[in-house]
PDB file of N, CA, C and O in Angstrom:
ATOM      1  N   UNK A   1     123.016 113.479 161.373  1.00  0.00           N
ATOM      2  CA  UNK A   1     121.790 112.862 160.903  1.00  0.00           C
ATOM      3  C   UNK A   1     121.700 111.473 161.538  1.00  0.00           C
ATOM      4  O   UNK A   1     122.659 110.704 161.497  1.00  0.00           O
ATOM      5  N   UNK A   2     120.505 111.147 162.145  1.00  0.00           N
ATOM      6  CA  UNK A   2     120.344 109.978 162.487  1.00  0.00           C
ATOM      7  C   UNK A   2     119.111 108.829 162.175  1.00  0.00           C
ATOM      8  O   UNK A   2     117.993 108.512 162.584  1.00  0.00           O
ATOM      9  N   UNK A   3     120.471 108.308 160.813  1.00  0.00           N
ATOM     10  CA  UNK A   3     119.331 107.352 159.932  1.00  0.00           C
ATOM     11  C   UNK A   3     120.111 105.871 159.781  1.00  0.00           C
ATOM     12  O   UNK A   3     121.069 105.630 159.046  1.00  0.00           O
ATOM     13  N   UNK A   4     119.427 104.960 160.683  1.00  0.00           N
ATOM     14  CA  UNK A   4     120.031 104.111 160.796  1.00  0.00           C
ATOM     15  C   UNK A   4     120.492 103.230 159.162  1.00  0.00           C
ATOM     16  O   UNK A   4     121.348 102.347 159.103  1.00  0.00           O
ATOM     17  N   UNK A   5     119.599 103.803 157.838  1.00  0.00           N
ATOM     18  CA  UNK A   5     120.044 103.442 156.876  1.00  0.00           C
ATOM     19  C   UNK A   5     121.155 103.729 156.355  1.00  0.00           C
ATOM     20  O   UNK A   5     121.557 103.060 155.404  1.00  0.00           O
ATOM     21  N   UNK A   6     121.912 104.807 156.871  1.00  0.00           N
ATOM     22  CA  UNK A   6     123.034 105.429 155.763  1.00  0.00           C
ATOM     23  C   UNK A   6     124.341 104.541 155.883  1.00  0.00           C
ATOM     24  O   UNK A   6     125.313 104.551 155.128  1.00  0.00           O
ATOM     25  N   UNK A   7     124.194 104.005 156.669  1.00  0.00           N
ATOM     26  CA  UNK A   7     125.531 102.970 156.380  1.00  0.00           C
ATOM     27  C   UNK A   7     125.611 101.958 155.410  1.00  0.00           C
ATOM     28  O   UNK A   7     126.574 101.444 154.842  1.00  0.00           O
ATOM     29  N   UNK A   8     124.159 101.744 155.325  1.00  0.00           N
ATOM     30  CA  UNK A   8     124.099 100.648 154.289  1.00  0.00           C
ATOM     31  C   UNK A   8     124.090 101.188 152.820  1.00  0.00           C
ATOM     32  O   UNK A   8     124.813 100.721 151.940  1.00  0.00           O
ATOM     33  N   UNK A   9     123.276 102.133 152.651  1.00  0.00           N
ATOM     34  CA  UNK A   9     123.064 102.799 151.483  1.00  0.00           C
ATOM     35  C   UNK A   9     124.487 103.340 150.747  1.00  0.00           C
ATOM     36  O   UNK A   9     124.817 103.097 149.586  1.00  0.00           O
ATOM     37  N   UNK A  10     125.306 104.210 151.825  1.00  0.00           N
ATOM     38  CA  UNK A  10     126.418 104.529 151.459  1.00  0.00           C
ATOM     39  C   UNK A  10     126.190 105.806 150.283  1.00  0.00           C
ATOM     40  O   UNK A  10     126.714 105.957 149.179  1.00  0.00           O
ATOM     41  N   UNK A  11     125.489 106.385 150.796  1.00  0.00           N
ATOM     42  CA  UNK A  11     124.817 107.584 149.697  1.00  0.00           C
ATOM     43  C   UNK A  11     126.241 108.432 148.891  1.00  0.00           C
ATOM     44  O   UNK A  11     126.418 108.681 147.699  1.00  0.00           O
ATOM     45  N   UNK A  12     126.847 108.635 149.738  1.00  0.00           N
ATOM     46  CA  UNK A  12     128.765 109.028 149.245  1.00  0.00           C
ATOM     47  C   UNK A  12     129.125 108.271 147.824  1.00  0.00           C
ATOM     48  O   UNK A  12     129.404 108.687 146.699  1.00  0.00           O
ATOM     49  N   UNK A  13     129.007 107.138 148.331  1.00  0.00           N
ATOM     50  CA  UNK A  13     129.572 105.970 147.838  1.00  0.00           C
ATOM     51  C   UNK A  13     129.245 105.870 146.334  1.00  0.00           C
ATOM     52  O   UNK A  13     129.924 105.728 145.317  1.00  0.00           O
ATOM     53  N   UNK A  14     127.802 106.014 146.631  1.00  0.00           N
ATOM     54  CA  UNK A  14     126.906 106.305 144.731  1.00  0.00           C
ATOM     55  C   UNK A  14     127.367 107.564 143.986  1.00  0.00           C
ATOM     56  O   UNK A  14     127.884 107.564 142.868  1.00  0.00           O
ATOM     57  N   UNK A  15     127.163 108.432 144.602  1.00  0.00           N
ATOM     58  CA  UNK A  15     127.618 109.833 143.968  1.00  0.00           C
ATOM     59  C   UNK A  15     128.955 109.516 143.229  1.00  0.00           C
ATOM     60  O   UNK A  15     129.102 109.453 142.008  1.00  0.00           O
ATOM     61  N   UNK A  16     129.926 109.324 144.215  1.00  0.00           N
ATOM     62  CA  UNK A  16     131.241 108.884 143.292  1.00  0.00           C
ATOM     63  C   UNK A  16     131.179 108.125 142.292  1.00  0.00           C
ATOM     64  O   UNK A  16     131.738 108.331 141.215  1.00  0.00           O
ATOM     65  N   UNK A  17     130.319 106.956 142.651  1.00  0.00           N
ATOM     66  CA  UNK A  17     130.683 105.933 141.826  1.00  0.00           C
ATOM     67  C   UNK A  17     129.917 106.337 140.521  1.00  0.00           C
ATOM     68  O   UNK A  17     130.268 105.856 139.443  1.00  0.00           O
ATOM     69  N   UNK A  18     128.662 107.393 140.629  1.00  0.00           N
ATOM     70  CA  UNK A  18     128.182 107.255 139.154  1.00  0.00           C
ATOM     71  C   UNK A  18     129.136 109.074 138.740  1.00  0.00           C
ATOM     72  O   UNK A  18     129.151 109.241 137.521  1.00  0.00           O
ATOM     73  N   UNK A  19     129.505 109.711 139.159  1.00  0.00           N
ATOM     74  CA  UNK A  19     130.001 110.826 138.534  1.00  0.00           C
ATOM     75  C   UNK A  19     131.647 110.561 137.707  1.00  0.00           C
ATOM     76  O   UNK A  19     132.210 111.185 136.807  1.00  0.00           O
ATOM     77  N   UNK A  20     132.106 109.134 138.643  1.00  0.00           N
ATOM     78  CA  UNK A  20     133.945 109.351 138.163  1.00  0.00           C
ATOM     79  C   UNK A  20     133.735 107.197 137.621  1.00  0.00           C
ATOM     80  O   UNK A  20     134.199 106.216 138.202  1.00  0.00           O
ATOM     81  N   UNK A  21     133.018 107.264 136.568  1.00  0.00           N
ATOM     82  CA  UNK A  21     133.414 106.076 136.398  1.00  0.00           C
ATOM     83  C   UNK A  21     134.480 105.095 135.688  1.00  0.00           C
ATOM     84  O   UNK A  21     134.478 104.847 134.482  1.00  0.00           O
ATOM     85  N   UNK A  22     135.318 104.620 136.554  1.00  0.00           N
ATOM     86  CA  UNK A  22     136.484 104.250 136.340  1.00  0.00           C
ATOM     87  C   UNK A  22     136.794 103.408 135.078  1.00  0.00           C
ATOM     88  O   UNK A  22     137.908 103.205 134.596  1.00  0.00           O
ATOM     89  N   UNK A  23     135.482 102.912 134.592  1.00  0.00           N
ATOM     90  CA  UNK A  23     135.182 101.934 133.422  1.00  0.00           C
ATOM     91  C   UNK A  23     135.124 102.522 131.815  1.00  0.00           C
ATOM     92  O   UNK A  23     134.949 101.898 130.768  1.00  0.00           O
ATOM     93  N   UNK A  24     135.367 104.138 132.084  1.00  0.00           N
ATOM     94  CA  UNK A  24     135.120 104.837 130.500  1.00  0.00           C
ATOM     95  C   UNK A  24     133.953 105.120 130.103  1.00  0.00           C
ATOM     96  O   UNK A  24     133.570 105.878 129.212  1.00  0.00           O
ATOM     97  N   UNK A  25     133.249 104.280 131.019  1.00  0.00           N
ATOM     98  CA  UNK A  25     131.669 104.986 130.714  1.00  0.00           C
ATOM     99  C   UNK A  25     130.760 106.198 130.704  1.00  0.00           C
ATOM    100  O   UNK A  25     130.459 106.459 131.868  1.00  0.00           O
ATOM    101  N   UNK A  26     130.416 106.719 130.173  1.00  0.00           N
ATOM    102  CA  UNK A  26     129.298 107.833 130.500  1.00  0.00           C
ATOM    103  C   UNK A  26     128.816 107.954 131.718  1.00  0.00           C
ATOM    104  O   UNK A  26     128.155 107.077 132.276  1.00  0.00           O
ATOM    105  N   UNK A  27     129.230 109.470 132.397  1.00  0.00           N
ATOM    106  CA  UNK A  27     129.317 109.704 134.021  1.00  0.00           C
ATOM    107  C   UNK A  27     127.697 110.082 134.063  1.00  0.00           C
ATOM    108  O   UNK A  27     126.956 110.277 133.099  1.00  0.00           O
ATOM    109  N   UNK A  28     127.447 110.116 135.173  1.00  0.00           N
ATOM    110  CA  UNK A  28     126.029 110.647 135.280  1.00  0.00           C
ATOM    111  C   UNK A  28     126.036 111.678 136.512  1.00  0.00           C
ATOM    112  O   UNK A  28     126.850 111.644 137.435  1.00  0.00           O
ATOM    113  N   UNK A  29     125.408 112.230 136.424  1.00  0.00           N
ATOM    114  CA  UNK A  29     124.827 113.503 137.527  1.00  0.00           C
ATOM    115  C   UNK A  29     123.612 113.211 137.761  1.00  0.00           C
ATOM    116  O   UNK A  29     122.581 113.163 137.089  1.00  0.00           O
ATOM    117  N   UNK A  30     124.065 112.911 139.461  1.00  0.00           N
ATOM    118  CA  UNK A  30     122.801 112.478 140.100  1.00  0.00           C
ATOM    119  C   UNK A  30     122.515 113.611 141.176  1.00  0.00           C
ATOM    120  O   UNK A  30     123.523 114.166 141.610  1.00  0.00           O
ATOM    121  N   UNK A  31     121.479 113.969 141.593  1.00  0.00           N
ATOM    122  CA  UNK A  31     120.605 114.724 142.836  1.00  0.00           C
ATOM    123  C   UNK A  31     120.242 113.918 143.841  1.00  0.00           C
ATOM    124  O   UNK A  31     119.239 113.205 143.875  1.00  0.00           O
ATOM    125  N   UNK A  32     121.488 114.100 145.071  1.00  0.00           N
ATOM    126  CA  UNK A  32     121.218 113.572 145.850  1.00  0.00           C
ATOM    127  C   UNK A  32     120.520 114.155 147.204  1.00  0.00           C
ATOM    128  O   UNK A  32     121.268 114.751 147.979  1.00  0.00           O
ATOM    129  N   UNK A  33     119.345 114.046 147.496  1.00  0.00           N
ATOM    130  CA  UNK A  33     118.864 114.552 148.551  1.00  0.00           C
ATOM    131  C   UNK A  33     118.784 114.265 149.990  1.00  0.00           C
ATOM    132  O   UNK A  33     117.907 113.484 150.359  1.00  0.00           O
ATOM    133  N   UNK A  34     119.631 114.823 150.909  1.00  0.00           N
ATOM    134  CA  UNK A  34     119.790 114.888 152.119  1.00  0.00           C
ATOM    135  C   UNK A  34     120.081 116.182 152.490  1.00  0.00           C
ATOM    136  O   UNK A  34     120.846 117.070 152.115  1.00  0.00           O
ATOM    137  N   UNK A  35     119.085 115.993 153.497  1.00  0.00           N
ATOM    138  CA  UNK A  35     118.586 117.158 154.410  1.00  0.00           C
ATOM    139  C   UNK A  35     118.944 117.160 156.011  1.00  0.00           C
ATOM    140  O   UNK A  35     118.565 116.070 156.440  1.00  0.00           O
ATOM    141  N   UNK A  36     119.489 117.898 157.017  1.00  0.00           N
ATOM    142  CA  UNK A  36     119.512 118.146 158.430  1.00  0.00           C
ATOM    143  C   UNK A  36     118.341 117.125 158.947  1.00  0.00           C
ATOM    144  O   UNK A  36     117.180 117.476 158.732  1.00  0.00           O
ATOM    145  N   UNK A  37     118.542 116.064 159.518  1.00  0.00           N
ATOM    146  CA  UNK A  37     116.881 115.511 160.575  1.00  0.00           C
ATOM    147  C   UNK A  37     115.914 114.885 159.590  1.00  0.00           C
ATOM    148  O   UNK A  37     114.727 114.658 159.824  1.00  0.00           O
ATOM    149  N   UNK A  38     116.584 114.623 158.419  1.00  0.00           N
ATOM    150  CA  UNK A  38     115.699 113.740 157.657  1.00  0.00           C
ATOM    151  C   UNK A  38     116.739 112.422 157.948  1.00  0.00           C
ATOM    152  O   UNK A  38     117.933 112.489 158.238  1.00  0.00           O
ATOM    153  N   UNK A  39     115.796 111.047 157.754  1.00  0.00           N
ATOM    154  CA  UNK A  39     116.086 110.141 157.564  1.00  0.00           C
ATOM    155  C   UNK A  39     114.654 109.178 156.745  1.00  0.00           C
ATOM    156  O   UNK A  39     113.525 109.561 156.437  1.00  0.00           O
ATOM    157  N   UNK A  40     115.229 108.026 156.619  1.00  0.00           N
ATOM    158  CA  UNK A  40     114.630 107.247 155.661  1.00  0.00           C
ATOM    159  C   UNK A  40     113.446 107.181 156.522  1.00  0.00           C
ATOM    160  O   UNK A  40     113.309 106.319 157.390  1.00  0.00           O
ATOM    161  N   UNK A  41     112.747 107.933 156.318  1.00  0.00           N
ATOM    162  CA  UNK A  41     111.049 107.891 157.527  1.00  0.00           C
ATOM    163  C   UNK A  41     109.752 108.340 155.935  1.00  0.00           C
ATOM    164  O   UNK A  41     109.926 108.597 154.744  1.00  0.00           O
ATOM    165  N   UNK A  42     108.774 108.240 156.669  1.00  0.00           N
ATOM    166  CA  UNK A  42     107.668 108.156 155.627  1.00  0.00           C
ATOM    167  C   UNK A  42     107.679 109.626 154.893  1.00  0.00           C
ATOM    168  O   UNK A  42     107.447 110.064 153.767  1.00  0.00           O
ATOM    169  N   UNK A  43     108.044 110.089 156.054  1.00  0.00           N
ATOM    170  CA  UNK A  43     107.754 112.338 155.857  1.00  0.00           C
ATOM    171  C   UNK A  43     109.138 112.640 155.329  1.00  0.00           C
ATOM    172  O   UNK A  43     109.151 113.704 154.711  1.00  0.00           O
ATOM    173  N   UNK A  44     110.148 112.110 155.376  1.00  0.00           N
ATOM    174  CA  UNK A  44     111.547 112.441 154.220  1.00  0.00           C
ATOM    175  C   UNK A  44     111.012 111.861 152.753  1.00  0.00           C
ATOM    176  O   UNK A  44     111.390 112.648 151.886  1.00  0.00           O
ATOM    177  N   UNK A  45     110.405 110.965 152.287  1.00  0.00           N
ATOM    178  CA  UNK A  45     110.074 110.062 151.448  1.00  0.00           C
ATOM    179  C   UNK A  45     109.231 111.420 150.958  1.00  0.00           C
ATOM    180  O   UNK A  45     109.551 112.107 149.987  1.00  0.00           O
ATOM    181  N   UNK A  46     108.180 111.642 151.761  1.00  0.00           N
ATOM    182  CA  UNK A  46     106.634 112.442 151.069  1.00  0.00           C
ATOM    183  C   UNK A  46     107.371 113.784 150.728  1.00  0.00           C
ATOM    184  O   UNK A  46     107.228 114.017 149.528  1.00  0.00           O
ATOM    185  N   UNK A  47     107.837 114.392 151.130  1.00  0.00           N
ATOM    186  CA  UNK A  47     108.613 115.433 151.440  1.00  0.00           C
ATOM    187  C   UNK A  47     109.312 115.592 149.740  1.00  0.00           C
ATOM    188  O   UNK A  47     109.737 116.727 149.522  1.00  0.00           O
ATOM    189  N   UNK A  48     109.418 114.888 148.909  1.00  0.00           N
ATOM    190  CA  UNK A  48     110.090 114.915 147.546  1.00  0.00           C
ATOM    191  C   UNK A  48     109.423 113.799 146.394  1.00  0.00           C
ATOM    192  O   UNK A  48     109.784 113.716 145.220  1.00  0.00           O
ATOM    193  N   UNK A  49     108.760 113.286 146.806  1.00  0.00           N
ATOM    194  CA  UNK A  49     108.200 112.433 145.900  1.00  0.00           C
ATOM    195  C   UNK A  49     107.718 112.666 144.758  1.00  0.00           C
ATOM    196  O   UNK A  49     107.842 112.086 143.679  1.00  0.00           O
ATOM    197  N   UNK A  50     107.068 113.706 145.133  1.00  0.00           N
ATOM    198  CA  UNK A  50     106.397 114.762 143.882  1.00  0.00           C
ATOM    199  C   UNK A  50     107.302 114.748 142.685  1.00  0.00           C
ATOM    200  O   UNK A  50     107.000 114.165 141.644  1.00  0.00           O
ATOM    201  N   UNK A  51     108.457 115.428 142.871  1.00  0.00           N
ATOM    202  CA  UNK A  51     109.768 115.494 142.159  1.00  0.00           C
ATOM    203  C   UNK A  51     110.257 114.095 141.710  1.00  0.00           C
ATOM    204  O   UNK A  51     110.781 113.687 140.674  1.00  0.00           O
ATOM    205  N   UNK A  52     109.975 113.644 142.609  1.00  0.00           N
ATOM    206  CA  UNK A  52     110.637 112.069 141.882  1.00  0.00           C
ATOM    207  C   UNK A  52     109.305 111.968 141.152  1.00  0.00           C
ATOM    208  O   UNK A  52     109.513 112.683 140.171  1.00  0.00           O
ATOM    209  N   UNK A  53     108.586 111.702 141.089  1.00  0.00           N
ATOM    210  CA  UNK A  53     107.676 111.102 139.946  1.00  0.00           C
ATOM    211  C   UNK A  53     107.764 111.589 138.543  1.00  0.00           C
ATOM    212  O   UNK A  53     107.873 111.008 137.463  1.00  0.00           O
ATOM    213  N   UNK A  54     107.662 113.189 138.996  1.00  0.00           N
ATOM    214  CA  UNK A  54     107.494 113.817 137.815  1.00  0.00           C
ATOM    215  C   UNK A  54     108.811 113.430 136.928  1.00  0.00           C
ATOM    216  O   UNK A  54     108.874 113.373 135.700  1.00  0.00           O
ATOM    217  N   UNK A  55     109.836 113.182 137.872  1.00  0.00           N
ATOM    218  CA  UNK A  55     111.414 113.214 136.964  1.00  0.00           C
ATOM    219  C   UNK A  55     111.253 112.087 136.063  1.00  0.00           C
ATOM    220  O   UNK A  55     111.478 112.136 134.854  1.00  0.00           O
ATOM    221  N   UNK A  56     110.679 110.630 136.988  1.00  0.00           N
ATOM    222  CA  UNK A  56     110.413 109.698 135.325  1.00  0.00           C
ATOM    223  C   UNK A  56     109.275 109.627 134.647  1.00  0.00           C
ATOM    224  O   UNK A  56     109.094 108.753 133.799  1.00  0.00           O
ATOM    225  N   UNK A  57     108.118 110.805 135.033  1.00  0.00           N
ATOM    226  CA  UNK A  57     107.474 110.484 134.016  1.00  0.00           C
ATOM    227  C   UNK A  57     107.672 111.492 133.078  1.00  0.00           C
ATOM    228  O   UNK A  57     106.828 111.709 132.209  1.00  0.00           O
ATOM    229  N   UNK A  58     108.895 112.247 133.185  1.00  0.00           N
ATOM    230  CA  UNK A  58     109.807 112.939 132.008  1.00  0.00           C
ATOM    231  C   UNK A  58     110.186 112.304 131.093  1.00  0.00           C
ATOM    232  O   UNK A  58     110.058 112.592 129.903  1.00  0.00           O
ATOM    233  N   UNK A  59     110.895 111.000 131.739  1.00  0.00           N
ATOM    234  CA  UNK A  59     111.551 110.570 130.889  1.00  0.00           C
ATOM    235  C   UNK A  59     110.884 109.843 130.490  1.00  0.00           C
ATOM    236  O   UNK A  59     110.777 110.035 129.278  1.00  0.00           O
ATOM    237  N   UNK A  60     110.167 108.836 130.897  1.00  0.00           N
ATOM    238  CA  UNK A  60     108.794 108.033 129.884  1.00  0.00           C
ATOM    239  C   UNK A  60     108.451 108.858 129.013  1.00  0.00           C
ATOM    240  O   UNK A  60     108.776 108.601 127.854  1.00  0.00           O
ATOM    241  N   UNK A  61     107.810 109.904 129.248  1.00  0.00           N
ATOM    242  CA  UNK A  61     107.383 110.429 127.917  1.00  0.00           C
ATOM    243  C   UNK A  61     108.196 111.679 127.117  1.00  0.00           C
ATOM    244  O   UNK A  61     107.811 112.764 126.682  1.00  0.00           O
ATOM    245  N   UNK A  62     109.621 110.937 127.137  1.00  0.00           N
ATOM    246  CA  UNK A  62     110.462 111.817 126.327  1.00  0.00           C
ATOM    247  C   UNK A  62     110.523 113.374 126.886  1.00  0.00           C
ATOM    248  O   UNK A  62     111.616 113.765 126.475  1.00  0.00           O
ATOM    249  N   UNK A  63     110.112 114.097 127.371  1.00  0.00           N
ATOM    250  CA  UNK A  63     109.987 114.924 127.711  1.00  0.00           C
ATOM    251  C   UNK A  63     111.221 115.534 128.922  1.00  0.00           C
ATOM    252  O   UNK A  63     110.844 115.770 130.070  1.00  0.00           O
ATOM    253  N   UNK A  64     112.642 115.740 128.528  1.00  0.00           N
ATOM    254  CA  UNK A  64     113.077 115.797 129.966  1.00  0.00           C
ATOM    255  C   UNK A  64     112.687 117.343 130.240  1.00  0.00           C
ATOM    256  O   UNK A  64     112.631 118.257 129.417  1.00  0.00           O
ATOM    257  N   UNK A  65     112.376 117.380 131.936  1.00  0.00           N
ATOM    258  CA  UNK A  65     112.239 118.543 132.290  1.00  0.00           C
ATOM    259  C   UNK A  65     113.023 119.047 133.509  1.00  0.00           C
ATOM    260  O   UNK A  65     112.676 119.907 134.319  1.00  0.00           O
ATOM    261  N   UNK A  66     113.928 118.473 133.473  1.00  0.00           N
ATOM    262  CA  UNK A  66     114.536 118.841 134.560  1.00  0.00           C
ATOM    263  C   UNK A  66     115.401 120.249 134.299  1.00  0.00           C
ATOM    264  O   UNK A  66     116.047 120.756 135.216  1.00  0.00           O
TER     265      UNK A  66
END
């Protein structure tokens, strides 16, 4: 994949850090989306947005639907 963001983002890096948290806290399960030839471009973004919206306006209105 060639996205000059992923070094910074460290997308790995989150997954771990919110599934194994070393602090005792409540782990979370996150959906991380990466795809072959996507990168941080307008059409990877549009490409799922839909889904992201709907996911918090689940949770705004109590409603989870995932």
């Amino acid at each position: 994949m060639n996205d000059e963001y992923l070094t910074y983002l460290a997308p790995e890096k989150l997954k771990k850090s919110a599934e194994e948290n070393p602090n005792g806290l409540k782990c979370v399960s996150i959906q991380l989306n990466m795809y072959e030839d996507y990168e941080h471009s307008y059409y990877f973004v549009a490409s799922f947005i839909e889904d992201h919206l709907k996911y918090h306006a689940s949770i705004l209105s109590g409603e989870n639907i995932q």
